[in-house]
Backbone as a ProteinNet text record, in pm:
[ID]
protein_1_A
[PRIMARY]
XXXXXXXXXXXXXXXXXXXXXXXXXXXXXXXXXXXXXXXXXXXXXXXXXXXXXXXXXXXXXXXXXXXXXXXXXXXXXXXXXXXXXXXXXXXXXXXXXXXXXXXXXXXXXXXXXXXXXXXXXXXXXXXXXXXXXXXXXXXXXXXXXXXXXXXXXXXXXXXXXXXXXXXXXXXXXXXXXXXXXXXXXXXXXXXXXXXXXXXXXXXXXXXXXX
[TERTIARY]
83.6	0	87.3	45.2	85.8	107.7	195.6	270.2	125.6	84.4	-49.3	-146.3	-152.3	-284	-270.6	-148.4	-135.5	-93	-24.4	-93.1	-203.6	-277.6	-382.6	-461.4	-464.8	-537.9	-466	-364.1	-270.3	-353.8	-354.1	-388.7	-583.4	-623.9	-784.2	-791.5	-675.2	-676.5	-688.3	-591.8	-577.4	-646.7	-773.5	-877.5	-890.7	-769.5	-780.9	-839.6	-916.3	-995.8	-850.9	-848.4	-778.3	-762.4	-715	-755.3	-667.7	-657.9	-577.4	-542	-455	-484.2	-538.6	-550.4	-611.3	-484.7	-521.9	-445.5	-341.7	-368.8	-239.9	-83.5	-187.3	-92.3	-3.7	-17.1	95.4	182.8	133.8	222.4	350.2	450.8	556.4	681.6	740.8	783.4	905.5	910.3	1046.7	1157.8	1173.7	1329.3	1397	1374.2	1358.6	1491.6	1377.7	1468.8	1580.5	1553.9	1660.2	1851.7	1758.3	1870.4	1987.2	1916.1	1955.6	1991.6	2021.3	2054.4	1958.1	1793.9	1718	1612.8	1739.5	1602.8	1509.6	1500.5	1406.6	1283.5	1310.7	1155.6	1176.2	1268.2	1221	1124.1	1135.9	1135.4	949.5	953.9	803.2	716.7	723.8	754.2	678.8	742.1	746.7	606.9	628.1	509.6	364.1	368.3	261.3	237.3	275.4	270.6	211.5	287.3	230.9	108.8	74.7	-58.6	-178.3	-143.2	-238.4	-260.1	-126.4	-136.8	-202.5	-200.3	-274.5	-461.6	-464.4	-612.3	-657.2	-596.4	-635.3	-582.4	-525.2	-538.1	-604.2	-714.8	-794.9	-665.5	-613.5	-520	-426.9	-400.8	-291.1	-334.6	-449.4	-533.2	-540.3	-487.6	-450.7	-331.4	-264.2	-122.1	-141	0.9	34.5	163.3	92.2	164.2	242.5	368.7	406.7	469.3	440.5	519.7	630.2	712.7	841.5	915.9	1079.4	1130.7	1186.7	1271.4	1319.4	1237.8	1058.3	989.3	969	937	908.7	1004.9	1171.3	1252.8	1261	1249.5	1220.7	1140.8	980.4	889	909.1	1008.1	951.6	1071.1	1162.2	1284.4	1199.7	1088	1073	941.1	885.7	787.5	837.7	924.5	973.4	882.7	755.7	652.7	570.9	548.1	415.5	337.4	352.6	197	308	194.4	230.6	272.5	398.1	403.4	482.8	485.1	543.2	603.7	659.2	742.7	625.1	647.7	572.5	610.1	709.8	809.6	773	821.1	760.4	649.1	504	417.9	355.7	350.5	364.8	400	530.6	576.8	471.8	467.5	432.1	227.7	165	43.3	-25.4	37.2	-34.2	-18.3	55.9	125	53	58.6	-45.7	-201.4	-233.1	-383.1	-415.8	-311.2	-322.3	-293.4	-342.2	-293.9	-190.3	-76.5	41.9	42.4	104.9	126.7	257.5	372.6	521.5	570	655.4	638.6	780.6	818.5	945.4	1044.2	1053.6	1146.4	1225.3	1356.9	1438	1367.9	1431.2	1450.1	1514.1	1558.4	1650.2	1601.3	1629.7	1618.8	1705.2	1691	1783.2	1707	1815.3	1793.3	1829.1	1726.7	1788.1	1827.9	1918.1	2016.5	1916.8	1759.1	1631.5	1606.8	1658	1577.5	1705.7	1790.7	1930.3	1921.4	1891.1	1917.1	1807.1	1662.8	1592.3	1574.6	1672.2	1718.4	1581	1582.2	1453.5	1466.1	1609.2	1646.6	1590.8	1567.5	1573.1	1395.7	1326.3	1190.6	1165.3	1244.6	1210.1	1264.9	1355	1377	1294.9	1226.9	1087.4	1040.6	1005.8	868.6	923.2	1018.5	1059	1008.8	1062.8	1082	964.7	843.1	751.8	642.1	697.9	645.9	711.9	833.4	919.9	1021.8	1024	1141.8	1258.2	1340.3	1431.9	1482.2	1547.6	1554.8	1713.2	1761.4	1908.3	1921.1	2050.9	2048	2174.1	2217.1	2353.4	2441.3	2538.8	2612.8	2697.5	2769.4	2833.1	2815.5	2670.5	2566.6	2488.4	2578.7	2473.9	2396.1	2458.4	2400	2371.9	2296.5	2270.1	2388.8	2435.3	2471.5	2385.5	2255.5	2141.8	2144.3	2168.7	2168.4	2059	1912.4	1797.1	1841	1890.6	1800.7	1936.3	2087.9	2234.1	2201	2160.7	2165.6	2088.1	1998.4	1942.5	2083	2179.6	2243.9	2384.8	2416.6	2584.1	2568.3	2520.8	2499.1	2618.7	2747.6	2844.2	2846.5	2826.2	2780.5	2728.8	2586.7	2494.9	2564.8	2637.2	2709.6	2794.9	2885.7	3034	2957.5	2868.7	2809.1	2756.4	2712.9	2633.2	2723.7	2845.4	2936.4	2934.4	2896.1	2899.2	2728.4	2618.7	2510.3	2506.8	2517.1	2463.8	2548.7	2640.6	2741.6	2706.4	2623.1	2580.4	2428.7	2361.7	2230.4	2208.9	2135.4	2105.7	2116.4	2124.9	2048.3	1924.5	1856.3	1732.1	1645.1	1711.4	1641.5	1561	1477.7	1417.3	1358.9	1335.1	1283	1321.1	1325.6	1398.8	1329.1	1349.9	1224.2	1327.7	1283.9	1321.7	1191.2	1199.6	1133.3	1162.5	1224.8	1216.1	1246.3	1160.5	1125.1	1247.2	1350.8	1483.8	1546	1581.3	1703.7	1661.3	1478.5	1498.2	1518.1	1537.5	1541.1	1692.6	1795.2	1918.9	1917.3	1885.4	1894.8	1813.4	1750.2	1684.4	1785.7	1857.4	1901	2008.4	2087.5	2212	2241.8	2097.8	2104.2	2082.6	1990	1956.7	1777.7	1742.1	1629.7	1513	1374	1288.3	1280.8	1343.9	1317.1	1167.9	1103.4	986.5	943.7	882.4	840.5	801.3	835.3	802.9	675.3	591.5	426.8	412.7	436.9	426.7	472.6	598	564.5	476.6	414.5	301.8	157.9	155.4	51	8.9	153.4	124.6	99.6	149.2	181.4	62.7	-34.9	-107.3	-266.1	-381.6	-519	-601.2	-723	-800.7	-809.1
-119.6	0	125	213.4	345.8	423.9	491	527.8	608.1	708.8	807	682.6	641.6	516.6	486.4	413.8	347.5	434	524.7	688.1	722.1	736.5	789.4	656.2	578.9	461.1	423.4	452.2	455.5	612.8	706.6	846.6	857.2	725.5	744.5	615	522.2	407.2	493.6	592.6	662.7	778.5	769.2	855.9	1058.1	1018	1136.3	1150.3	1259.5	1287.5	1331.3	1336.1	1309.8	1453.3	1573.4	1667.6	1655.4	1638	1688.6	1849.4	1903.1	2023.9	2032	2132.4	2146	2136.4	2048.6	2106.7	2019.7	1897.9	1862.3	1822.2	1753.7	1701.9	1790.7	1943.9	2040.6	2096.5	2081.6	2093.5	2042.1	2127.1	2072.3	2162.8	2108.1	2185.8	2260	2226.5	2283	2251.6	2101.5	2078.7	2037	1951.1	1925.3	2014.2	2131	2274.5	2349.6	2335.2	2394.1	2291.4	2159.2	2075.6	2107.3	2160.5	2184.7	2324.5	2410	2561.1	2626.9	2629	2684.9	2726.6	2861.5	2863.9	2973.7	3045.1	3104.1	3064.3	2940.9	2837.6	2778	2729.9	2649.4	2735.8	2844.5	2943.8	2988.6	2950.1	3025.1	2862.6	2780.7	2655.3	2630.2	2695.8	2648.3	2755.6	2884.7	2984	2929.5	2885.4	2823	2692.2	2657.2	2513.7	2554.4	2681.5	2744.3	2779.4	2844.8	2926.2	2800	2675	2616.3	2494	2473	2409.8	2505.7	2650.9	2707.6	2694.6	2709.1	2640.7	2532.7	2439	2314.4	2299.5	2366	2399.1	2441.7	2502.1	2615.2	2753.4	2779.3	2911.5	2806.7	2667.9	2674	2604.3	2582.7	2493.3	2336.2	2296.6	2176	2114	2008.9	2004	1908.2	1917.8	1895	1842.8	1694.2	1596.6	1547.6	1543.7	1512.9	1379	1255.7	1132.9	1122.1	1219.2	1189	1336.1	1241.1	1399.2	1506	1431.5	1552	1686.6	1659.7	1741.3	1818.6	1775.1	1813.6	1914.4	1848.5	1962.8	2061.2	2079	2184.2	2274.8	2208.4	2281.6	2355.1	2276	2318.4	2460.9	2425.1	2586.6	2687.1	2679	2747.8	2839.8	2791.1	2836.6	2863.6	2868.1	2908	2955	2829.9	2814.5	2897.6	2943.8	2995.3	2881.6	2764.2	2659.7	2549.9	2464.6	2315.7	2200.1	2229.6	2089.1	1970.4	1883.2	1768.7	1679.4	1616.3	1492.4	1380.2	1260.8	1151.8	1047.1	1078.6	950.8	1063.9	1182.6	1279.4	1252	1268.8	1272.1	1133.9	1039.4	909.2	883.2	907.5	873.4	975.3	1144.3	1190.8	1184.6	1160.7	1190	1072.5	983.4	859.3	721.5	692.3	581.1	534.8	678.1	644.7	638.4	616.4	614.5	470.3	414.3	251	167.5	24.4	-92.3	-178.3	-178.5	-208.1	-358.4	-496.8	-604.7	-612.7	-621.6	-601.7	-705.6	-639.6	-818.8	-826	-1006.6	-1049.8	-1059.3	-1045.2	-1042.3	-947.7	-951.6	-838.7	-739.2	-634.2	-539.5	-368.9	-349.1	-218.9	-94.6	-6.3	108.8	239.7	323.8	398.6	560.8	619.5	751.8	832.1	878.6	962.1	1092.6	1184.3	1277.1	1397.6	1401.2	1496.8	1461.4	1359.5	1316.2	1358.6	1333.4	1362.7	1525.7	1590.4	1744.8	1790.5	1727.6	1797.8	1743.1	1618.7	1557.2	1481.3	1374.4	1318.4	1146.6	1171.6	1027.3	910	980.3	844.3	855.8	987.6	945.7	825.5	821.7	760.1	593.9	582.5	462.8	426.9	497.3	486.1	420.7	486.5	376.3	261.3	242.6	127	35.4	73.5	-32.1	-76.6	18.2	38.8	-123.7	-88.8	-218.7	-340.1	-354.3	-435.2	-474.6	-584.1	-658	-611.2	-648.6	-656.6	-561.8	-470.1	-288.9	-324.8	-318.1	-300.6	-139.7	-18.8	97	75.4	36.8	34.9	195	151.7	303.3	279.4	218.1	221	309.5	353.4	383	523.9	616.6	732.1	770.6	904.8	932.2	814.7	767.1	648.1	666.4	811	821	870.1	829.8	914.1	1010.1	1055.1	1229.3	1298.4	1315.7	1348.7	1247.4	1303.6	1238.3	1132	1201.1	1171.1	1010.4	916.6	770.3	737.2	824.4	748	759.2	863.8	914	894.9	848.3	805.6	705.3	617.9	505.6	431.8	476.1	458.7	565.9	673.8	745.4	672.6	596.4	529.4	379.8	325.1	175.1	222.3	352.5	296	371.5	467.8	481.3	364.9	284.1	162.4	44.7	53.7	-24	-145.8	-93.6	-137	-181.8	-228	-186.1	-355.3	-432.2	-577	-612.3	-604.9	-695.4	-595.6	-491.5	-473.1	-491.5	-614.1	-617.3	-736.2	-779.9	-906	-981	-1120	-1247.4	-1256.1	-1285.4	-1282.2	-1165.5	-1099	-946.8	-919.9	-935.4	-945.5	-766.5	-701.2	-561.1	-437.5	-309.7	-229.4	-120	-0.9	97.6	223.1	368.1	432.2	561.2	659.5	783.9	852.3	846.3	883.4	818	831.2	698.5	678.9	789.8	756.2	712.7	709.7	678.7	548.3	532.2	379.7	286.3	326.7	272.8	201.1	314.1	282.9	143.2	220.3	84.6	-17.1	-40.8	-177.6	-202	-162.8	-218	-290	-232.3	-267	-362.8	-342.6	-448.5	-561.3	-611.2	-693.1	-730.8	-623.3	-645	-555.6	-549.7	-483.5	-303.5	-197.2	-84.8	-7.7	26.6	137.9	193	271	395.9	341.2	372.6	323.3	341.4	387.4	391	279	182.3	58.2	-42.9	3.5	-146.7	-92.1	31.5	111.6	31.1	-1.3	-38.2	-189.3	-224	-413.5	-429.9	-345.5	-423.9	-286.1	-265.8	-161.7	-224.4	-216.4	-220.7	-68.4	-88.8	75.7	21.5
0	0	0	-49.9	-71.4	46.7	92.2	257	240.2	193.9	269.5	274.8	235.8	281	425.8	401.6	578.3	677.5	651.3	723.9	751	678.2	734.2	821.8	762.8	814.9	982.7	1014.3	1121.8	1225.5	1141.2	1220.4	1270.7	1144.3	1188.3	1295.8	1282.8	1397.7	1566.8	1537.6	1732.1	1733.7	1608.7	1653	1582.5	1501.4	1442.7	1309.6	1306.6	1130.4	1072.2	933.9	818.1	785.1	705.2	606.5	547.4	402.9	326.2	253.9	213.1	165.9	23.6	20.2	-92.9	-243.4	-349.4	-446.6	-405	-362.1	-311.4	-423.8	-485.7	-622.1	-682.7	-662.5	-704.4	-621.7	-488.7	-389.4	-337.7	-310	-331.6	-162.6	-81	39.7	-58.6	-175.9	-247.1	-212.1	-147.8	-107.9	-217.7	-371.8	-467.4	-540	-532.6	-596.2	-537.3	-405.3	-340.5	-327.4	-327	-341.1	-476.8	-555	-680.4	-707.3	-607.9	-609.8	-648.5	-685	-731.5	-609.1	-543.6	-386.6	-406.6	-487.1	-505.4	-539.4	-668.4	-655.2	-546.8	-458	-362.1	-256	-264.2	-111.1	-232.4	-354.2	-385.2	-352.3	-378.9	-373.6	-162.9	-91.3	62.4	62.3	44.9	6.7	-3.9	-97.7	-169.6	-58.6	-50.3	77.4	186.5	239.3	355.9	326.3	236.5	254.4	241.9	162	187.3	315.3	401.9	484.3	621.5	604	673.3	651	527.4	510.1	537.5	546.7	563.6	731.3	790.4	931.4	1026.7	939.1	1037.1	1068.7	986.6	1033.8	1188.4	1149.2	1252.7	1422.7	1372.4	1501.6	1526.9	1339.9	1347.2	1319.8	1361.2	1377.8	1218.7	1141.8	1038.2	1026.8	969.1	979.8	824.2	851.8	706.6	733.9	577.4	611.9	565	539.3	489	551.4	616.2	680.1	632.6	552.9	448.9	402.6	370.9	369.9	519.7	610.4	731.7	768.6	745.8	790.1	728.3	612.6	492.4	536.2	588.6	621.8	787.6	812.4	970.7	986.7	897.3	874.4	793	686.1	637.4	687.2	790.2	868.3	995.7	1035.1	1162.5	1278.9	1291.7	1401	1342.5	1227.2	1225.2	1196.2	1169.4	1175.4	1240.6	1311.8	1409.1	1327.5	1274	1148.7	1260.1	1259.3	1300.5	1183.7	1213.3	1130.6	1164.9	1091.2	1139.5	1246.2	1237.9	1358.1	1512.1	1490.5	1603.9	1619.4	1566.3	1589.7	1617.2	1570.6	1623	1763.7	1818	1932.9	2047.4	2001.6	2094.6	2085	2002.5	1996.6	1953.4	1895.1	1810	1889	1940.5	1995.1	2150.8	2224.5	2384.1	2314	2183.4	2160.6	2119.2	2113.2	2025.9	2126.7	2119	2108.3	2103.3	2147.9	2080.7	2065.3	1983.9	2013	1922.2	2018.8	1968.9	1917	1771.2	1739.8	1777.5	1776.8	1816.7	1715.8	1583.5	1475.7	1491	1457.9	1485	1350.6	1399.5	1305.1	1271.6	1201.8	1164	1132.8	1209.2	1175.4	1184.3	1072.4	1009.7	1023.4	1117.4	1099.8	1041.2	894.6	792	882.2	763.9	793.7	853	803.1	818.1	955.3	992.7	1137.7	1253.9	1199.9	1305.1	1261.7	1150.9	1281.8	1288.7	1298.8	1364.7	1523.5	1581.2	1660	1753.2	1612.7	1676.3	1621.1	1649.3	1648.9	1777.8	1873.6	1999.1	2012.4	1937.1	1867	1805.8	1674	1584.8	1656.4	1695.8	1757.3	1883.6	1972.1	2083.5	1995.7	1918	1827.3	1754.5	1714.1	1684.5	1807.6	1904.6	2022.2	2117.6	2057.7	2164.1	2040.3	1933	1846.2	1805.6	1844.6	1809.2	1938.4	1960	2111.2	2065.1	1944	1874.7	1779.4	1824.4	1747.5	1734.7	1606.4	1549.5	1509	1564.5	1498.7	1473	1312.8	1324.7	1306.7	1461.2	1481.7	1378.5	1292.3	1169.6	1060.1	1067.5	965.2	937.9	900.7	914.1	837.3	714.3	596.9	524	479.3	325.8	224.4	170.7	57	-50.1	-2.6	-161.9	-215.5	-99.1	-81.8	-183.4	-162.6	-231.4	-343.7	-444.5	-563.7	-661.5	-565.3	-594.2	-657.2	-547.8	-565	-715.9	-757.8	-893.2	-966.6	-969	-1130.5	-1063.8	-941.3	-850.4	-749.9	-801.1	-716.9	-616.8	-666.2	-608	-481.2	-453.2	-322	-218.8	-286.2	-205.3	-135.1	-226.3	-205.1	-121.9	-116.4	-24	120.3	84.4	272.4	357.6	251.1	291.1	310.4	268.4	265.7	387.1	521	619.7	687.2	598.1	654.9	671.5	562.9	555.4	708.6	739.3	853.5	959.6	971.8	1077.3	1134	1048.5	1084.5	1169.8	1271.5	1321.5	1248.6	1254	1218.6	1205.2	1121.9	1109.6	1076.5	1064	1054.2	915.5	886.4	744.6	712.3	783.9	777.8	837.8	774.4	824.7	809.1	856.3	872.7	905.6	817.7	807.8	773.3	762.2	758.1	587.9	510.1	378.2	249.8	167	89.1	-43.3	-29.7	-134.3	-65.1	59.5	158.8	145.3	142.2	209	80.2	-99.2	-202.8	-192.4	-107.2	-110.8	-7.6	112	216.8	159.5	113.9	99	-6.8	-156.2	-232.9	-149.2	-93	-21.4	149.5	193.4	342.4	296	194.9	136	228	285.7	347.3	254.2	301.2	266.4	367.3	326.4	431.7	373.8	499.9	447	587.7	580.8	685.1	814.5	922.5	1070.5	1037.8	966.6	1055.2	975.9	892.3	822	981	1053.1	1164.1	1240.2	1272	1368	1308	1193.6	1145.8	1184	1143.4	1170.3	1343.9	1427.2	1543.6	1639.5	1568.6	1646.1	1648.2	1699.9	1706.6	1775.1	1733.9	1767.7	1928.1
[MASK]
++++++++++++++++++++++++++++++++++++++++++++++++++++++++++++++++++++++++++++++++++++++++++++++++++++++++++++++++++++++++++++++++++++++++++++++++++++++++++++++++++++++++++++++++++++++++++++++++++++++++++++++++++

């Protein structure tokens, strides 16, 4: 399933209504552009984001949740608290998580704190929730950046391989799944652990009930 699916289906599990913004499909936090020296579209780009995540806020009454961090940190520098954005691994641990069910499963498993999550320093977030669903939490300290670097890994795949260099010999035994917060980082890690990686609210999903 498609990460906003089991998002939302995760956010209406602990009782929260849904909104999307408006127009979503053109919306863009502009990290894209800025990655690419183009900050003036990125910064018209965050603009445009803002004004409609304020609509779809009530002007800022409702907290706004993004599933990928790289966007989040984008958004959360480029609004500098004028609206309540959260990350999803943040918001999970602090608002989603005391509303559920938990049944933890016993398989090991890995998780990777992209570079979006270490400086908005919500690494021992994103690993709470690992642990609060899973017995068996691997963070390999070997392991920082991926190497993707946004969009690097499609067109320098050699970036992505020698950061990762060290990921397979640092995973458990048995470890079949790995969970991470942004969906290029996790194209790299999964090519290279030799496991399946995708978004913590994917093990929030399996190991949660209303």
């Amino acid at each position: 399933e498609d990460l906003p699916a089991v998002t939302e289906r995760v956010l209406r599990r602990a009782g929260y209504d849904v909104v999307f913004p408006p127009g979503l499909d053109a919306q863009c936090c502009g990290q894209p552009f800025d990655s690419k020296g183009h900050a003036a579209t990125a910064d018209a780009k965050a603009s445009e984001l803002e004004e409609a995540l304020r609509a779809a806020s009530e002007g800022g009454q409702l907290p706004i949740v993004f599933d990928t961090s790289p966007c989040a940190y984008r958004m959360k520098q480029a609004l500098q608290d004028r609206l309540p954005v959260f990350d999803l691994a943040e918001f999970l641990h602090d608002h989603v998580l005391p509303r559920l069910t938990i049944r933890r499963a016993d398989a090991p498993v890995a998780v990777h704190p992209v570079c979006s999550i270490r400086k908005m320093g919500l690494e021992s977030k994103l690993e709470a929730v690992a642990r609060a669903c899973a017995t068996r939490v691997t963070v390999p300290a070997d392991v920082t950046c991926c190497g993707w670097a946004g969009d690097r890994g499609f067109t320098f795949p050699e970036l992505n391989a020698h950061a990762l260099r060290a990921l397979p010999g640092s995973l458990p035994a048995g470890c079949s799944a790995g969970y991470s917060t942004s969906r290029t980082c996790e194209i790299g890690l999964s090519e290279h652990a030799g496991v399946n990686y995708r978004s913590i609210v994917y093990l929030v999903d399996a190991c949660s009930a209303g």
